[in-house]
C-alpha positions as CSV (number, residue, x, y, z in Angstrom):
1,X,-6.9,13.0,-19.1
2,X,-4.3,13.3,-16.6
3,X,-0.6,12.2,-15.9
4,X,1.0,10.9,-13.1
5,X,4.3,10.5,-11.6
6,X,6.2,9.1,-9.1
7,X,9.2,10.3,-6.9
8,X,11.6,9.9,-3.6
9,X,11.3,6.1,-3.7
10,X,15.1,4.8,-3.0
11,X,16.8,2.4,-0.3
12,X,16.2,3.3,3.8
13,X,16.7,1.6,6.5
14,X,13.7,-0.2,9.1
15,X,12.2,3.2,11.5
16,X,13.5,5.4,8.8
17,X,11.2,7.8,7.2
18,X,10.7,8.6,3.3
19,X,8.4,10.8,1.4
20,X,7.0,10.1,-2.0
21,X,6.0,12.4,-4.1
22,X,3.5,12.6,-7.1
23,X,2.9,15.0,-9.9
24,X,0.0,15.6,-12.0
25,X,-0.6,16.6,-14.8
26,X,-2.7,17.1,-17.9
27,X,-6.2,18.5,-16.6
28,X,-7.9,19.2,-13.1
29,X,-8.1,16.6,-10.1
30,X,-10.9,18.6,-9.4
31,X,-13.4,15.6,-7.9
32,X,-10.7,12.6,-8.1
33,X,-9.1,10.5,-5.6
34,X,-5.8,10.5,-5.5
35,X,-4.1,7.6,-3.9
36,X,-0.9,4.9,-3.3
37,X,-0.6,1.4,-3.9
38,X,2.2,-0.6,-3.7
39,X,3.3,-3.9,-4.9
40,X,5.8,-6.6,-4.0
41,X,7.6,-9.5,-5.9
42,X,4.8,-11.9,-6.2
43,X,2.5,-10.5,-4.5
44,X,-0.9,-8.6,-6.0
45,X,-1.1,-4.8,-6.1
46,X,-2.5,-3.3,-2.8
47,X,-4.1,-0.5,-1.2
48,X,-2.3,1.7,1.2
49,X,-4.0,5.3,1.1
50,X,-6.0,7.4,-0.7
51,X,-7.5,11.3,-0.6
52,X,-10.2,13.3,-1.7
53,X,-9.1,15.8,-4.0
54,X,-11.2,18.9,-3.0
55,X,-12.1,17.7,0.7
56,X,-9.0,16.3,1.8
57,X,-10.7,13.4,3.5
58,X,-8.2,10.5,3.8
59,X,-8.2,6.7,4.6
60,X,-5.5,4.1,5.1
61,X,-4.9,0.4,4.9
62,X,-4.5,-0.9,8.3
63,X,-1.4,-2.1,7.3
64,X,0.1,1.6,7.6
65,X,-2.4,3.5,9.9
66,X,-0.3,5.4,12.3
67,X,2.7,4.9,10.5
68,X,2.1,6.4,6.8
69,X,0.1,10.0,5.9
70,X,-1.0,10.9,2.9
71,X,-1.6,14.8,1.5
72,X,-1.5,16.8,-1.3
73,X,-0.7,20.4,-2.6
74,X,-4.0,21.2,-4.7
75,X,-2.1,24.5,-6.2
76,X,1.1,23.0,-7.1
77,X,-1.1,19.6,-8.5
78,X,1.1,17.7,-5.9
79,X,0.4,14.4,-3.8
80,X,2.6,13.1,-1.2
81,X,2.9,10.1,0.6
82,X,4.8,10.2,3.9
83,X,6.2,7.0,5.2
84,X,7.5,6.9,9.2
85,X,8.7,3.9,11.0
86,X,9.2,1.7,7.8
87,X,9.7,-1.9,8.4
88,X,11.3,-3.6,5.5
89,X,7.7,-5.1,5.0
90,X,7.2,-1.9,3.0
91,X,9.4,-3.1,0.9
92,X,7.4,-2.7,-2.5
93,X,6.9,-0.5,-6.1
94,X,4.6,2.0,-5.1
95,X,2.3,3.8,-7.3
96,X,0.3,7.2,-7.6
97,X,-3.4,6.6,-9.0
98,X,-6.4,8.3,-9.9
99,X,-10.1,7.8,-9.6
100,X,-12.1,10.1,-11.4
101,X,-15.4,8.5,-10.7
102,X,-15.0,8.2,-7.0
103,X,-17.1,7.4,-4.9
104,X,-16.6,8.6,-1.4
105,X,-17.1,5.7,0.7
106,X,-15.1,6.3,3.8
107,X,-13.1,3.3,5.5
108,X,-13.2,0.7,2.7
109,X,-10.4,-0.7,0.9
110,X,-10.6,-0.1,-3.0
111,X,-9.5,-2.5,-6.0
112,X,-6.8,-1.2,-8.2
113,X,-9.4,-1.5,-11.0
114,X,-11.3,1.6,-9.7
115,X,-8.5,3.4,-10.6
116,X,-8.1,5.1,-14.0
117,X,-4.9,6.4,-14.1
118,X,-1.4,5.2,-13.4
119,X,2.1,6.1,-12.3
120,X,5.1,3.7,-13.7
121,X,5.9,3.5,-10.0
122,X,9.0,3.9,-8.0
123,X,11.0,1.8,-5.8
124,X,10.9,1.5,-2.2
125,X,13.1,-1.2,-0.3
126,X,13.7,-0.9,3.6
127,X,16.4,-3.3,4.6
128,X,16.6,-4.9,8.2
């Protein structure tokens, strides 16, 4: 099984930037997806981005194309979510997941329920 956790969430201003960080541990990501989803205050949990493991191949919600970029560091077991130009929009508990039964389809939005493991999440609020 593996572990995740989240870091760098914290309070930023709108067109600031912020990277979160998560670690993983327990086993290898070898063949998982790694991604970020985020959730606001009465709102349902929701994709922003996501990465291959091994191949590094990486897709976005629309909602953050251009603005967010997602990567990892295979040998430390670290994945990283960049955020540039935040909008208080962003506003939201973000969380690291893992899919270890991927399936590779490029330029779709997944369901949290693909995902089998979980961060506790950390905070990210961008004021106005």
């Amino acid at each position: 099984q593996v572990q995740l956790e989240e870091s760098g969430g914290g309070l930023v201003q709108s067109g600031d930037s912020l990277t979160l960080s998560c670690a993983a541990s327990g086993r290898t990501l070898s063949g998982y997806v790694l991604g970020w989803f985020r959730q606001a205050p009465g709102k349902q949990r929701e994709f922003v981005a996501a990465i291959r493991w091994n191949g590094g191949v990486t897709s976005y919600a629309d909602s953050v194309k251009g603005r967010f970029n997602i990567a990892r560091d295979k040998a430390k077991n670290l994945m990283y979510l960049q955020m540039h130009s935040l909008k208080p929009e962003d506003t939201a508990v973000y969380y690291c997941a893992g899919d270890s039964r991927p399936t590779y389809v490029v330029n779709r939005i997944p369901s949290p329920g693909e995902y089998d493991y979980w961060g506790r999440g950390t905070q990210v609020t961008v004021s106005s």
